[in-house]
Every structure is written in structure tokens, then in C-alpha cells.
SETOR-879158 format. One record per residue: residue number from 0; x, y, z of N, C-alpha, C in turn. Coordinates in Angstrom, 3 decimals. Layout:
REC|NUM|X|Y|Z|X|Y|Z|X|Y|Z
...
This chain:
REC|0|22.313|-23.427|-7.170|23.155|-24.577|-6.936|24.480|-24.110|-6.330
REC|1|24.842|-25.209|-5.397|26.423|-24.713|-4.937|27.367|-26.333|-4.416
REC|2|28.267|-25.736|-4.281|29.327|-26.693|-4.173|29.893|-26.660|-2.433
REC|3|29.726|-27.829|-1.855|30.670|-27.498|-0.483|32.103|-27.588|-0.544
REC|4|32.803|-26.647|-0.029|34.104|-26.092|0.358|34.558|-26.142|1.740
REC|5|35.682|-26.990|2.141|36.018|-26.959|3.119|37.448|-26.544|3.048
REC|6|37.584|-25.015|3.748|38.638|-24.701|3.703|39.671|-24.609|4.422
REC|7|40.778|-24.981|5.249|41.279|-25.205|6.397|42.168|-23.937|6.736
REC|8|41.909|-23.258|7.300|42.977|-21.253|7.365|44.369|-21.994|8.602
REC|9|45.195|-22.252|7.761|46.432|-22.913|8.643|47.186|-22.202|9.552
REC|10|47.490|-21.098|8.311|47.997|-20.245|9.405|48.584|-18.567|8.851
REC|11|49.469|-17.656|8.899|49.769|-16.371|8.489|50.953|-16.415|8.575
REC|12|51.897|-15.159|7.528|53.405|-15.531|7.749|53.229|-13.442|7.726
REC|13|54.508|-13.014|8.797|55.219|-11.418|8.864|53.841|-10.453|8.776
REC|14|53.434|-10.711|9.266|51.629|-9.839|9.275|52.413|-8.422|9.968
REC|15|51.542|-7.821|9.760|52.231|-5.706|9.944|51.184|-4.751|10.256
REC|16|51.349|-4.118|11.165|49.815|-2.789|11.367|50.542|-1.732|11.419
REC|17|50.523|-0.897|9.990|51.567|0.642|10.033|52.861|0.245|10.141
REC|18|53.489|-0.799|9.244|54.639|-1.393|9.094|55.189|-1.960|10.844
REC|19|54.721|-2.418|11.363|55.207|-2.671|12.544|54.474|-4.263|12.892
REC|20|55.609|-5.542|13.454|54.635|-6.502|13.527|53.769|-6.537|14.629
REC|21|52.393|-7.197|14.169|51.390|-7.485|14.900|51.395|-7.685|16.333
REC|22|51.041|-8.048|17.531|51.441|-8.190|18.452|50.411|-9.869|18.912
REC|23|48.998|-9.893|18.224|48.270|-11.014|18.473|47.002|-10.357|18.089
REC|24|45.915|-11.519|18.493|44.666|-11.089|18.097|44.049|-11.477|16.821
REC|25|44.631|-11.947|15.898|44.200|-11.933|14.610|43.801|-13.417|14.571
REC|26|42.784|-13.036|13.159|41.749|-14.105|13.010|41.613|-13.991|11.515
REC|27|40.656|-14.971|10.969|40.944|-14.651|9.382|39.162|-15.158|9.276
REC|28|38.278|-14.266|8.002|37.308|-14.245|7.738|37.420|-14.672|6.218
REC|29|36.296|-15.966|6.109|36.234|-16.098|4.171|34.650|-16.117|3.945
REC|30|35.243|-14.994|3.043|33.686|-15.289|1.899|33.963|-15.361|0.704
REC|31|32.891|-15.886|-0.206|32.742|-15.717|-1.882|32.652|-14.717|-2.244
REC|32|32.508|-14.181|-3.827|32.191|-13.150|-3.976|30.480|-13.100|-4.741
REC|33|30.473|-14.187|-4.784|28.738|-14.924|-5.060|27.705|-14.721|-3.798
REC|34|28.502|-14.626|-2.641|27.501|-14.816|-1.108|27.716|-14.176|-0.412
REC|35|27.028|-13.508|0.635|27.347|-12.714|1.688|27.540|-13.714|3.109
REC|36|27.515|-14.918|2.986|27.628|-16.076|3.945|29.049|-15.759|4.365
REC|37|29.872|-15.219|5.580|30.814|-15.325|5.916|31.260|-16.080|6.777
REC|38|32.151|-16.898|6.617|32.636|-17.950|7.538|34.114|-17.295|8.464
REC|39|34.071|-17.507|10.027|35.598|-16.900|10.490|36.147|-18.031|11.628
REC|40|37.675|-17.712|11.603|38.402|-18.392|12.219|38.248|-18.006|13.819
REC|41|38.814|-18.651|14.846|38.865|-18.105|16.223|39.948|-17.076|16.405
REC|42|40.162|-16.223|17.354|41.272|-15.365|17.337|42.456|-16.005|18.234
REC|43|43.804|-15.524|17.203|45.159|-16.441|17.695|45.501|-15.211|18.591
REC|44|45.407|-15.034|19.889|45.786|-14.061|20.652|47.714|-14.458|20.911
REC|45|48.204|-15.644|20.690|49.301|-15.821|21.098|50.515|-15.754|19.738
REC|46|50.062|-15.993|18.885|51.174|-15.766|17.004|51.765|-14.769|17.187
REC|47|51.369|-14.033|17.356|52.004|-12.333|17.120|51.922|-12.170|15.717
REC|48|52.960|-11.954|14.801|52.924|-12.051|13.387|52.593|-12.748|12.301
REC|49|53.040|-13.984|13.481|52.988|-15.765|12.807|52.109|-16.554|13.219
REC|50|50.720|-16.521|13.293|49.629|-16.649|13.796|49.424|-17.876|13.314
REC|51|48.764|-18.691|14.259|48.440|-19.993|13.765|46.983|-21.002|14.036
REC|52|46.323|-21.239|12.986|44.868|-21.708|13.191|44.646|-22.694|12.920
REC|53|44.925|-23.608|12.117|44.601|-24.766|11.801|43.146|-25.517|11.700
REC|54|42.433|-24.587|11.443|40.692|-24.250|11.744|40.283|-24.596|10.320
REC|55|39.270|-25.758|10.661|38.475|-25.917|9.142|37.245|-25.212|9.084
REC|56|37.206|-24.537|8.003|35.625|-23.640|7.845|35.037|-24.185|6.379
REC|57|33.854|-24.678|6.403|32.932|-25.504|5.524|31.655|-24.256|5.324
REC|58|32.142|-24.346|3.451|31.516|-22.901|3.136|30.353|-23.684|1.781
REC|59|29.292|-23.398|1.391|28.488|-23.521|0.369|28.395|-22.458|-0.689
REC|60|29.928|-22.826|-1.455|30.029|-21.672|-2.729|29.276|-21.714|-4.147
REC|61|28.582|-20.682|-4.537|27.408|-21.294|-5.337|28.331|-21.510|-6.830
REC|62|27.877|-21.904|-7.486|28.824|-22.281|-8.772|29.145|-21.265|-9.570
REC|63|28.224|-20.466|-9.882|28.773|-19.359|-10.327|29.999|-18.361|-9.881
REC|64|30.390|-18.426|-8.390|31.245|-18.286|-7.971|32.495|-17.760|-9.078
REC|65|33.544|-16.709|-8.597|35.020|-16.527|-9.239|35.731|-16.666|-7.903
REC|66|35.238|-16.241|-6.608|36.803|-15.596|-6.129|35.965|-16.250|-4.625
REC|67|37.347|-16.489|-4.165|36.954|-16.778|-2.383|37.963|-15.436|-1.771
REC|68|37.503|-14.496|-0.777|38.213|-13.721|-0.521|38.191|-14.127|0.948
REC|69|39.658|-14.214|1.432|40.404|-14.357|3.027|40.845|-13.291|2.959
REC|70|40.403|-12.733|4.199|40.884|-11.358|5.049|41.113|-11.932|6.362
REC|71|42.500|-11.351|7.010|42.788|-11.283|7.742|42.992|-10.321|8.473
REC|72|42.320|-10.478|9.929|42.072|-9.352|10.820|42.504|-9.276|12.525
REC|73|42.771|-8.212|12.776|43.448|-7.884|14.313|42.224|-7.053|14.910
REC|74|41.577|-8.090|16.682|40.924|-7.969|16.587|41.134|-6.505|18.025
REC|75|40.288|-5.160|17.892|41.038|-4.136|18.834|40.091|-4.229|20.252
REC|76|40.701|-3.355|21.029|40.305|-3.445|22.289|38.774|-2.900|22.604
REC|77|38.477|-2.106|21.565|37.282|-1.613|21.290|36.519|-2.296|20.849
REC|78|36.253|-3.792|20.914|35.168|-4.595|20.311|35.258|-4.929|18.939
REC|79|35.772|-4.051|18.166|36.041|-4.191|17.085|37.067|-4.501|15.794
REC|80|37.608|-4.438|15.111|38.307|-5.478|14.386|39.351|-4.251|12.781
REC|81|40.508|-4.261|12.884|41.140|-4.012|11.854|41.300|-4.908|10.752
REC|82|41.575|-4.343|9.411|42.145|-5.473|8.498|43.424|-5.295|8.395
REC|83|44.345|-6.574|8.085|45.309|-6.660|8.093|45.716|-6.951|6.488
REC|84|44.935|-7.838|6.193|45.409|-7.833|4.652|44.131|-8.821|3.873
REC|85|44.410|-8.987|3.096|43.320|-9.691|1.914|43.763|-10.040|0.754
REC|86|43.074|-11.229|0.454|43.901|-12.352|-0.789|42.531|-12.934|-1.214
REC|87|42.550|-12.046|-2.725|41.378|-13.351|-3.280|41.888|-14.121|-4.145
REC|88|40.987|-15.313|-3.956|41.498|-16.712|-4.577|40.590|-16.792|-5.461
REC|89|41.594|-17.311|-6.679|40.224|-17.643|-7.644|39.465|-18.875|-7.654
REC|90|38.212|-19.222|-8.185|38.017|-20.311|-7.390|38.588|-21.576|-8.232
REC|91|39.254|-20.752|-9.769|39.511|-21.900|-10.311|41.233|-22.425|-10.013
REC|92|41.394|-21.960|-9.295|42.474|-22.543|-8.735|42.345|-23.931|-8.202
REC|93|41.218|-24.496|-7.753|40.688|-25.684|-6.714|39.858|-26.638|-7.709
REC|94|39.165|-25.809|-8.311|37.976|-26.640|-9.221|38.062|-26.433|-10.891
REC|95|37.225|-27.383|-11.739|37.574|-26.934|-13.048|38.966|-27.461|-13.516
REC|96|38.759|-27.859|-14.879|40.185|-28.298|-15.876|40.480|-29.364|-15.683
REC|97|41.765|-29.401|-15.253|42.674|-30.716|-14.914|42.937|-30.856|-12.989
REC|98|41.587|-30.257|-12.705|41.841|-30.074|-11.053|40.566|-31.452|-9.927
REC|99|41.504|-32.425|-9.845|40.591|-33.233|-9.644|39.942|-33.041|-8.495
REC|100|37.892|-33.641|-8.657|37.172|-33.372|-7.331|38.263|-34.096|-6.157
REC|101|37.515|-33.628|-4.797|37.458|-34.369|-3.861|39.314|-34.484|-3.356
REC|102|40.487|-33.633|-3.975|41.785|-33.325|-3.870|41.762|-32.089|-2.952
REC|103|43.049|-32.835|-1.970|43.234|-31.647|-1.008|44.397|-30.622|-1.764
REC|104|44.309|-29.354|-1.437|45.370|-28.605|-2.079|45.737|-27.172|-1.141
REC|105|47.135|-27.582|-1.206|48.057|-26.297|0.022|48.409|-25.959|-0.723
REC|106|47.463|-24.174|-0.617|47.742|-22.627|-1.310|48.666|-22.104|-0.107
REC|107|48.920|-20.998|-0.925|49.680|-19.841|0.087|49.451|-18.720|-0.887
REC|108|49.090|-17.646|-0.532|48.675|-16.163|-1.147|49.110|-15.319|0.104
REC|109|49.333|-14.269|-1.340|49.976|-12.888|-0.858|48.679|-12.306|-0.255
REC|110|48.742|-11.370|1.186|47.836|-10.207|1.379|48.344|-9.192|0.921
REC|111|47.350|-8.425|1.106|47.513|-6.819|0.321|46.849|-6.296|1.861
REC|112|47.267|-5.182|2.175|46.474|-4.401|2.979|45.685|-3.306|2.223
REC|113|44.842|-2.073|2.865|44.075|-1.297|2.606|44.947|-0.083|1.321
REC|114|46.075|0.015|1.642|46.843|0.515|1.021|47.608|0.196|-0.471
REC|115|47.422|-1.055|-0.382|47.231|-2.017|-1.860|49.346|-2.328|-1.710
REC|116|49.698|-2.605|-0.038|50.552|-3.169|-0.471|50.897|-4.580|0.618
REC|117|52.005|-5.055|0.098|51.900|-6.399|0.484|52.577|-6.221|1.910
REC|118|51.849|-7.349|2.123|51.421|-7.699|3.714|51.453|-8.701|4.583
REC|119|52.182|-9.568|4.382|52.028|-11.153|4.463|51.524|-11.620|3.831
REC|120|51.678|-13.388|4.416|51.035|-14.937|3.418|50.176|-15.276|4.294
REC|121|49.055|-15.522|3.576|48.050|-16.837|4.287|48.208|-18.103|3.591
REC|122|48.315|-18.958|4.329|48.596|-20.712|4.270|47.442|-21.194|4.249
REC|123|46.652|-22.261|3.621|45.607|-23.179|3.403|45.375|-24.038|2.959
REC|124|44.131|-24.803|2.755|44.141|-25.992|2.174|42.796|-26.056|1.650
REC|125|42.408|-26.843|0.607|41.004|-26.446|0.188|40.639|-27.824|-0.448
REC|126|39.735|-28.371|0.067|39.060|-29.599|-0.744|37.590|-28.774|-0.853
REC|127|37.492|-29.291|-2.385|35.713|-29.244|-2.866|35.508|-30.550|-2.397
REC|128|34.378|-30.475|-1.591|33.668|-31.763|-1.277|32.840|-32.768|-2.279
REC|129|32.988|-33.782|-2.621|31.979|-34.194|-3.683|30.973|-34.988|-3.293
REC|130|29.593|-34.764|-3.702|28.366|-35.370|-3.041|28.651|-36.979|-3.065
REC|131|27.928|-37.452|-2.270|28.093|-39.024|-1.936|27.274|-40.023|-3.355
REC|132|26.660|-39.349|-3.905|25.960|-39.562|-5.095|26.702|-39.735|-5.922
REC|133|27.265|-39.011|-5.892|28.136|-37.830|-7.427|29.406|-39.233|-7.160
REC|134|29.779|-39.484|-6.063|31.039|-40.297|-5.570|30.690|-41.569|-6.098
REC|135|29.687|-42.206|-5.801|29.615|-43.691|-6.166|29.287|-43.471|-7.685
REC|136|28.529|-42.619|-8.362|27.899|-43.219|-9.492|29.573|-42.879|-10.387
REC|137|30.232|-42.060|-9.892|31.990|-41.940|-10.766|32.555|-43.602|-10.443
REC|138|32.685|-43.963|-9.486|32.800|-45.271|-9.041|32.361|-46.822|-9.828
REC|139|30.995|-46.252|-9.746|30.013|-47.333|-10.477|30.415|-47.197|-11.932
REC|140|30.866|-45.971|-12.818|31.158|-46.114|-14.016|32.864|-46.216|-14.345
REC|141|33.303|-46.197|-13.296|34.488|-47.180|-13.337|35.009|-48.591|-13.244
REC|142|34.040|-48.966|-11.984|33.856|-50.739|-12.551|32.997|-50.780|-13.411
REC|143|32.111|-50.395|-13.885|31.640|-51.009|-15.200|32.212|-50.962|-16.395
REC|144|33.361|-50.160|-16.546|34.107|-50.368|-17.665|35.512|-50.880|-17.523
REC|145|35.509|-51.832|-16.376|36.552|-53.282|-15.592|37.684|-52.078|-15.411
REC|146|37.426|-50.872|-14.964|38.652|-50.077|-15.001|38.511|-49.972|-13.073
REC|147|39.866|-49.736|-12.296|39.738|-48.958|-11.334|40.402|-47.386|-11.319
REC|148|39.758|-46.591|-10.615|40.974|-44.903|-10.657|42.058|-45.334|-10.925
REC|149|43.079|-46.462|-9.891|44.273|-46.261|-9.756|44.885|-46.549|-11.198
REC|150|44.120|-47.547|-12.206|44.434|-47.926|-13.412|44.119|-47.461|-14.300
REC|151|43.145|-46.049|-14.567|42.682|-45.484|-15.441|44.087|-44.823|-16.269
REC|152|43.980|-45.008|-17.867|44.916|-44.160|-18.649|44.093|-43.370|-19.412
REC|153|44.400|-41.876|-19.568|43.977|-40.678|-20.454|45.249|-40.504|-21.532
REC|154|44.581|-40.514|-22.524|45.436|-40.808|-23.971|44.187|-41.148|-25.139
REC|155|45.017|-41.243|-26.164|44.262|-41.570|-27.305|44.460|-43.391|-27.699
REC|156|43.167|-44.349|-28.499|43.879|-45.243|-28.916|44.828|-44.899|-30.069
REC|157|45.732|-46.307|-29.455|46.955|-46.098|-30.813|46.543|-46.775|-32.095
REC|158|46.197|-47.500|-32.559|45.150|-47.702|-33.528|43.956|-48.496|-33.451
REC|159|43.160|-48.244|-34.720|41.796|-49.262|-34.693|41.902|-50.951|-35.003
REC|160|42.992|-51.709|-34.780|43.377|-53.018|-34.644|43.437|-53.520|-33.620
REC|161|42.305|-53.412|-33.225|42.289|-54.318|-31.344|43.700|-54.135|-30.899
REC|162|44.392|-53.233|-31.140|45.787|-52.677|-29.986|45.249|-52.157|-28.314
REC|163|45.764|-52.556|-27.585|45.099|-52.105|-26.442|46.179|-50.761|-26.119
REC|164|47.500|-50.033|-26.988|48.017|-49.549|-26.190|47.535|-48.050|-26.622
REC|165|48.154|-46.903|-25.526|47.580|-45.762|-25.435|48.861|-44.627|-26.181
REC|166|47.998|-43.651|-26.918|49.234|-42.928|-26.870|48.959|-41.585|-25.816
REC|167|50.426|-40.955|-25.087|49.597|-39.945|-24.028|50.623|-38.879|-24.650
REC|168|51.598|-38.830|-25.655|51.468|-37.304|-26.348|51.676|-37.361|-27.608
REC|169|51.711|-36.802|-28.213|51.489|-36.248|-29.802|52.654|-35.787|-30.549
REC|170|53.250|-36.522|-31.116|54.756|-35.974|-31.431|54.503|-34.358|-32.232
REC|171|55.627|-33.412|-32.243|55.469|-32.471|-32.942|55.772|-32.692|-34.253
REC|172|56.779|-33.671|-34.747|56.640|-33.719|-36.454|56.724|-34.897|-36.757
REC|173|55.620|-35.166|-37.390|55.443|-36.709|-38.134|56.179|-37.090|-38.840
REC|174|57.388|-37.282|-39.507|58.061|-37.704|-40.294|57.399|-39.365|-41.476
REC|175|57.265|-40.079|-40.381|56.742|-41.130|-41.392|55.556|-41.508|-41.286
REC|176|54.615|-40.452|-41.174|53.136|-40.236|-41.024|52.602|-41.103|-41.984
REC|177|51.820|-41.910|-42.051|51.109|-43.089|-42.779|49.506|-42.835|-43.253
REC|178|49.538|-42.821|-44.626|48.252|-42.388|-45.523|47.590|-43.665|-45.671
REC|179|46.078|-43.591|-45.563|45.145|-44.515|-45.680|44.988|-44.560|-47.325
């Protein structure tokens, strides 16, 4: 099983090859650490340091999933390709907890280069996609309980006397706490 990920690689901030800035060329590659499926950006031959992509890449991360790793790379005259730095993301940064489906969210992470030191920012954005299924039947069990999203409250009832109101925190000391 997996989850679609659409991740948008915006852009790079002070990128460096042997402490010196970049000149162009760079591109940015993501994978999981669940998949060998690699998804990559086009190369920004014109950024220099400050490279800019704005490129959405739509990835199928399997659930078991921890980490999405973006590397960013300068690509050389020899056909082939340096790294510039690398940032793994965890995946529960996006998904899981109090992280709602189907929410767009602008990260920014540190790279590290080969040398394990820092290296610039990569800029992004990351929506988990939620199946069209999965979408209506959350939907469908929201009007059926005469609620819409925008009106939903998370809280506890305030008591068992047909009170309709909610409580949403928990005082730390009860003082006139009331015994049944």
C-alpha cells in the first residue's frame, strides 16, 4: 500500500561546491527511503546559488515509509552530476497526528553536503493526496452527523444534561471539582 505525494521543489537558498557559490546547473532529485522510485526536477542552468524550480513531482510513498530524501545536484560537463547537499524529511512531518489529509505545507530544510556540513536550504511544499473515495465517504460522515468541516468542534462534552456546549481544555487544578 502507498500514499500519493505531491511534492513541489520551489526552490534552493546559498548552495556551495568546495565553499565557493554554484555557478548553475542544479536540479534536485526525491526519493523515499521505502522505494528506489526516484523522482527529479529539470536543471536551473540560470540560479546560480539561488536556483529556482517551482516543479511539482508526484511520488507513490508506500506507508511504511520514514524519510523522503531531496538531494540536490550540479549537473557537470561530463554528463554527469555532483551532489550538492541532502535533507531528509521525515515523513511525519506532512502526515500522521494532528497533520490534516489533503493540507498544503511550506517546509524549508537544511542540506548537508558529503562532508556532513551545512550547505544551503531547500524550499517546498508537500500535499498527501487523498483518494477520491477516502474524500467523499469523510464528507458523507460529516453530513450525516448535520455537521460541516468548517463547523466541526474537537473537545469533550461538558456534561451529560443535553448541554450542547464543548469543553476544548482541561483546567490544571480543579478547585471546585464536583462528586457524584
Amino acid at each position: 500500500m502507498s500514499r500519493t505525494v505531491e511534492i513541489t521543489v520551489l526552490s534552493a537558498e546559498n548552495l556551495q561546491m568546495n565553499k565557493k557559490p554554484i555557478r548553475g546547473n542544479a536540479f534536485v532529485t526525491v526519493q523515499s527511503d521505502a522505494s528506489n522510485d526516484t523522482s527529479a526536477t529539470k536543471v536551473d542552468s540560470e540560479g546560480g546559488s539561488y536556483p529556482s524550480w517551482n516543479e511539482k513531482l508526484v511520488m507513490d510513498v508506500p506507508l511504511h515509509a520514514r524519510f523522503i530524501t531531496v538531494e540536490v545536484k550540479c549537473k557537470t560537463s561530463s554528463a554527469g552530476s555532483n551532489s550538492i547537499g541532502v535533507a531528509r524529511i521525515p515523513v511525519s512531518d506532512f502526515v500522521g497526528g494532528y497533520v490534516p489529509e489533503n493540507q498544503l505545507h511550506f517546509l524549508s530544510y537544511r542540506l548537508w553536503d558529503g562532508k556532513v556540513r551545512r550547505n544551503g536550504v531547500v524550499n517546498i511544499s508537500v500535499r498527501v493526496k487523498v483518494a477520491q473515495q477516502q474524500q467523499q465517504q469523510q464528507q458523507h460522515s460529516c453530513n450525516s452527523n448535520s455537521m460541516s468541516l468548517s463547523s466541526a468542534v474537537t473537545g469533550v462534552p461538558v456534561a451529560g444534561n443535553g448541554s450542547t456546549g464543548v469543553v476544548t481544555g482541561i483546567p490544571a487544578i480543579w478547585l471546585n471539582y464536583q462528586r457524584n
